[in-house]
N, C-alpha and C positions, 0 to 999 in steps of 0.2 A: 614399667613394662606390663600389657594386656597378657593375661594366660586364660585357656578357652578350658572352661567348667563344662562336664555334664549336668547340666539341669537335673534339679531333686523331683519334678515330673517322671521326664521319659526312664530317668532312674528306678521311681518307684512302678510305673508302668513295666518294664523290664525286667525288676522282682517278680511281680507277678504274674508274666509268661513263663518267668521260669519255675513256679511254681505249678504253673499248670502242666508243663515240659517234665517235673517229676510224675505230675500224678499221670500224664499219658504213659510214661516208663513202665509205672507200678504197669497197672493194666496191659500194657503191652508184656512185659514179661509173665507175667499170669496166664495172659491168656497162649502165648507162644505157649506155655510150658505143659499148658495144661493139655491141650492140643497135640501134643506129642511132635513139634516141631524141632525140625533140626537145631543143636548145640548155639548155632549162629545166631538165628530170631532170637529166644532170650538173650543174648549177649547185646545186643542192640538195643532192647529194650533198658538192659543195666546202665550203658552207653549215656542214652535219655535221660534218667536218673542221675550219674555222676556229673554230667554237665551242668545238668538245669540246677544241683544245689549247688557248684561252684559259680554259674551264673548269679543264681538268686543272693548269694554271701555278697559280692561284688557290686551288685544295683541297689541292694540293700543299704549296706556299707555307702553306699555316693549318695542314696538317696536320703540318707539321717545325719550321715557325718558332719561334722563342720569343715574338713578339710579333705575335701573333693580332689581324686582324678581327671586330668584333663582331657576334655572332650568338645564340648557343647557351650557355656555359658562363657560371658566373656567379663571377666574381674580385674579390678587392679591390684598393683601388689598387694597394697597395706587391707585390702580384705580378706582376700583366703589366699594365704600360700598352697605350693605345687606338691602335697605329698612326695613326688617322684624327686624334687629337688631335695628335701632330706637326705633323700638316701643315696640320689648319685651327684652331686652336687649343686651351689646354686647357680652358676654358669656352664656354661660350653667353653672349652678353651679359647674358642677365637671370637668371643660373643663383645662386642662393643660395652664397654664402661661407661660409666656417666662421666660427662667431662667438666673437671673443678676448674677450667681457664677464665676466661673472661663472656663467656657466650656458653648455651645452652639448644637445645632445640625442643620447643614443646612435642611431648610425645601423640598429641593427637590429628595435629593438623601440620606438623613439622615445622614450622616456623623459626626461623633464629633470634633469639631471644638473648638477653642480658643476663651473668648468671644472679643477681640480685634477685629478677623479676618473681613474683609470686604468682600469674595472673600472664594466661598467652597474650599478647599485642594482639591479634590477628586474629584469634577464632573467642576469647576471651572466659577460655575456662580454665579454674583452677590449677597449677602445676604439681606434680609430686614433689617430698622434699627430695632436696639430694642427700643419702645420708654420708 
């Protein structure tokens, strides 16, 4: 099964908005405050700051990790598993199992296939194993 990666690019791109999304905070709360603006402006500015570092942790983290958030890139299993699947399972309840009968379908171009086969008839690229 394909699961779609956020790329270690727009990841690490995305760090560093939000690093820049703190430093406009700083400056924005500074200057509200200095300003003698109402309670609200600096709170906006904190706002800026609390996000952009929760941003930054999380594009950070996708952008070095080896096991990626889903989003963007598109991987097969046996390369990087779904973070999200640790923790809440490796299925959906009603998610199609691979089937051990006499026939298969290549996952890329669909074709029905033999389950021996290693190799699609039809589009002719490599099969996942079944485990």
């Amino acid at each position: 099964m394909k699961s779609v990666k956020p790329g270690r690019g727009p990841s690490a791109m995305g760090a560093m908005g939000s690093v820049i999304a703190v430093i406009f905070g700083i400056f924005w709360t500074i200057a509200a405050a200095s300003m003698g603006a109402p309670g609200i402006f600096p709170l906006f500015g904190v706002l800026f700051v609390i996000l952009g570092i929760v941003q930054a942790v999380y594009n950070f983290k996708n952008a070095t990790g080896k096991n990626r958030y889903s989003s963007f890139d598109i991987v097969e299993d046996g390369e990087e598993p779904d973070p999200l699947d640790r923790r809440f399972g490796d299925t959906a309840p009603n998610a199609p199992q691979p089937d051990s009968g006499d026939f298969r379908f290549c996952p890329y171009c669909g074709a029905k296939l033999g389950a021996e086969f290693e190799f699609c008839g039809k589009c002719g690229k490599k099969l996942p194993d079944i485990p």
